[in-house]
N, C-alpha and C positions, 0 to 999 in steps of 0.2 A: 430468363433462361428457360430452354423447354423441359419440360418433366416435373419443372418446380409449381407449386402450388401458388396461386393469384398472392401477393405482397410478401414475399420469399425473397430475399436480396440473396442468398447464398453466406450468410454471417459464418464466420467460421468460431470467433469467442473472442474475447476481449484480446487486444493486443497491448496495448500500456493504458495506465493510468494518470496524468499528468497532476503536479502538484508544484505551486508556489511558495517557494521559501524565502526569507530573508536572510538567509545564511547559506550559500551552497557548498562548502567547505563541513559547518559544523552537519548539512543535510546528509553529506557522503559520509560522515561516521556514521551515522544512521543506520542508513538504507545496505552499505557496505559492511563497514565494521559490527554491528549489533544484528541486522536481519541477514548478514549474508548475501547480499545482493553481489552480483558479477557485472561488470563493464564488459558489455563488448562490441561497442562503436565509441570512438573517439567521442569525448564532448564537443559541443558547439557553442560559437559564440555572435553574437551578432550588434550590428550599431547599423544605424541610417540604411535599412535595408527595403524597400518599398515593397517588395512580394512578400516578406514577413510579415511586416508591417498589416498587410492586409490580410494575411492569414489568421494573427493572431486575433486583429479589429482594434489595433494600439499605433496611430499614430505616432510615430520619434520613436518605436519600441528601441531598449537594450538589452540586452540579457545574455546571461551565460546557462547552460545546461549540460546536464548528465544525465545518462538512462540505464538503468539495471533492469538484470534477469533474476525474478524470484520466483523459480519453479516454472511455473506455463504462462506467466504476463510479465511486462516488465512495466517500470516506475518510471515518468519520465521528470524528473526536478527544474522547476526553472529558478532561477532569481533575477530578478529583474531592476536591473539600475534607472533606466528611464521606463515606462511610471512607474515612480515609485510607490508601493502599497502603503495605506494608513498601517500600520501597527494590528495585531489583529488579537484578541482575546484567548489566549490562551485555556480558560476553563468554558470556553461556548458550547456551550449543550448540544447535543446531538440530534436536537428537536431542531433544529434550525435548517429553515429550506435550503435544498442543495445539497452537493456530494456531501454524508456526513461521516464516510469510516469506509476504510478498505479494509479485508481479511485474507490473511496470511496463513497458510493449512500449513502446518509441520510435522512433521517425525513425532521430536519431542517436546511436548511442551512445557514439561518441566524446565529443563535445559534454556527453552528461548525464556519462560516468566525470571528465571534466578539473571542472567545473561538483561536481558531488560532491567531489573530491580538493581544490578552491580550500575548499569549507566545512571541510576538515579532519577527516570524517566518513570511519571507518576500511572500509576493502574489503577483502574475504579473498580475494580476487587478479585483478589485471588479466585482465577481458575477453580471451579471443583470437581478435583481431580477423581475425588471417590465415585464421576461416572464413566471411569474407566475403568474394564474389569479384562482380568488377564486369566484365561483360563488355562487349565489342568494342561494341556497342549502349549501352551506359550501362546495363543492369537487371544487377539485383543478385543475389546469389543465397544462401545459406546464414543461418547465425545464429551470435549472439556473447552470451555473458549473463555476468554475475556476480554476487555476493551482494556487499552492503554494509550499513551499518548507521546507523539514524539517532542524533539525541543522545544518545539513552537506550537506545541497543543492541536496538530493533527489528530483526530484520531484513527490508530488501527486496532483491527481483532486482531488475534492470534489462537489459531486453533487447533486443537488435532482430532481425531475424527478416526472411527475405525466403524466396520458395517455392524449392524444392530439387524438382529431379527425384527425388532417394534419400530425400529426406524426406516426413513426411504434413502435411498442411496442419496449420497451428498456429493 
């Protein structure tokens, strides 16, 4: 494009995220029910479809999908019936090549960690929240995040974030 600088695609920011589940039912309480996620295109389903098929690089693929809006990206879920995935470890380290954790900015974080902890959905440690500071004015200041884990041992952050003098905008 002209005006753009030499390897400048025009990106505008992430639009979804895609993730494999073995459960898409128990994935939409999730992403819907606990994170708030919105539906707003019909799911999809598909079998013996050859453009797919070569989209995805899954020969015989089948799968069903849903995709939510959480705030400015959305989640895209697949499950997949033909191939079917080995089983996957639920406590796999974060260390492990490849996508390893998406993060989720919120409001409140209080609200999402109690709201997460009522699902029974495991957290590798409480938020600390004492680096949020609420001044004399009511504005807020610092951030607080954590890693948690969905059914199937996804991991996400969850975070919330307010501007910091000593910090760079986030």
């Amino acid at each position: 494009m002209a005006g753009q600088p030499r390897g400048q695609l025009g990106v505008r920011g992430v639009h979804h995220i895609g993730v494999s589940v073995p459960d898409l039912e128990r994935a939409r309480e999730f992403y819907v029910d606990i994170l708030g996620g919105v539906e707003e295109v019909a799911p999809l389903e598909w079998r013996d479809n050859p453009f797919i098929d070569a989209v995805v690089g899954l020969p015989g693929s089948a799968a069903r999908q849903f995709m939510v809006r959480l705030g400015n990206t959305h989640i895209e879920v697949f499950e997949y019936a033909s191939p079917r995935s080995a089983p996957q470890d639920p406590a796999r380290g974060v260390h492990n090549f490849g996508y390893t954790h998406f993060a989720v900015q919120v409001d409140d974080l209080a609200a999402c960690y109690r709201r997460v902890l009522a699902a029974g959905l495991p957290v590798h440690t409480p938020p600390a929240f004492e680096n949020i500071v609420t001044r004399a004015d009511g504005s807020r200041t610092g951030y607080a995040a954590t890693y948690c884990r969905d059914f199937f041992g996804n991991v996400f952050e969850i975070m919330e974030i307010h501007a910091c003098e000593d910090m760079p905008s986030i």
